[in-house]
C-alpha positions in Angstrom: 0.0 0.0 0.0 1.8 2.9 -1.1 1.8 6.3 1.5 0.8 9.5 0.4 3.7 12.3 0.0 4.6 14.2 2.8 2.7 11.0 5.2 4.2 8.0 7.4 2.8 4.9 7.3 1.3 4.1 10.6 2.7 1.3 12.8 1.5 0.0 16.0 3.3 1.6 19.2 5.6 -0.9 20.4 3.6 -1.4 23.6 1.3 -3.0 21.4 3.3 -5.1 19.4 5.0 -6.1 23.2 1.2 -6.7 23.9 -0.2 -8.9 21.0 3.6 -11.0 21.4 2.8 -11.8 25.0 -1.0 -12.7 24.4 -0.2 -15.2 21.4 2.6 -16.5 24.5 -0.1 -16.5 27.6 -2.4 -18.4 24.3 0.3 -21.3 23.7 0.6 -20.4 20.2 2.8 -22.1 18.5 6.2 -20.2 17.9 6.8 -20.8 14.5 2.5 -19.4 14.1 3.3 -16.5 16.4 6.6 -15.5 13.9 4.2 -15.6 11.6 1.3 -13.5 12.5 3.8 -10.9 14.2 5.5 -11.0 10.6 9.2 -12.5 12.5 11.6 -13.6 10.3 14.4 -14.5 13.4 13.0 -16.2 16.4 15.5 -13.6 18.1 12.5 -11.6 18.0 10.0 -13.5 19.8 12.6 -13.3 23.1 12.5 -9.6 22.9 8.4 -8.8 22.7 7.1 -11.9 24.5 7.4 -11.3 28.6 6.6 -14.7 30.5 4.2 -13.5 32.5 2.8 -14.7 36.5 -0.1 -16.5 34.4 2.1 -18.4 32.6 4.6 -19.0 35.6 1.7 -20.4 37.2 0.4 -22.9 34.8 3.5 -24.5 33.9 3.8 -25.0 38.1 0.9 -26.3 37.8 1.5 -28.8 35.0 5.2 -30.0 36.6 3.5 -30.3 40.2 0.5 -32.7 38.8 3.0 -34.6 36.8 5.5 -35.0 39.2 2.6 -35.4 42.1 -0.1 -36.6 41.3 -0.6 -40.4 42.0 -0.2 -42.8 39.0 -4.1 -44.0 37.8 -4.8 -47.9 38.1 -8.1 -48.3 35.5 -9.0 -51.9 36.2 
């Protein structure tokens, strides 16, 4: 799309861009997906915008305690 003369093209702030990386994170989005709709080309990238968040901190706890503590299941 070209730009008038004389006009910038508009980008998002990079709070938002900081924003949308760590909501496709919080999502579980798939890295190589979230290079993709943030237009990435270097995974580099995705370490700089995405910010691991207490959420996230919390569910993978979460996950390692059940595996690790929960009691194996007998079906019979």
């Amino acid at each position: 799309m070209a730009v008038p003369r004389g006009r910038r093209a508009r980008r998002a702030s990079p709070d938002a861009r900081h924003t949308a990386a760590t909501v496709l994170l919080e999502l579980g989005v798939p890295d190589r997906a979230a290079m993709q709709i943030m237009g990435w080309s270097n995974a580099v990238l995705a370490q700089r915008y995405q910010h691991v968040t207490g959420h996230t901190l919390g569910r993978v706890a979460t996950q390692v305690g059940t595996h690790l503590w929960e009691p194996p299941r007998t079906d019979k």
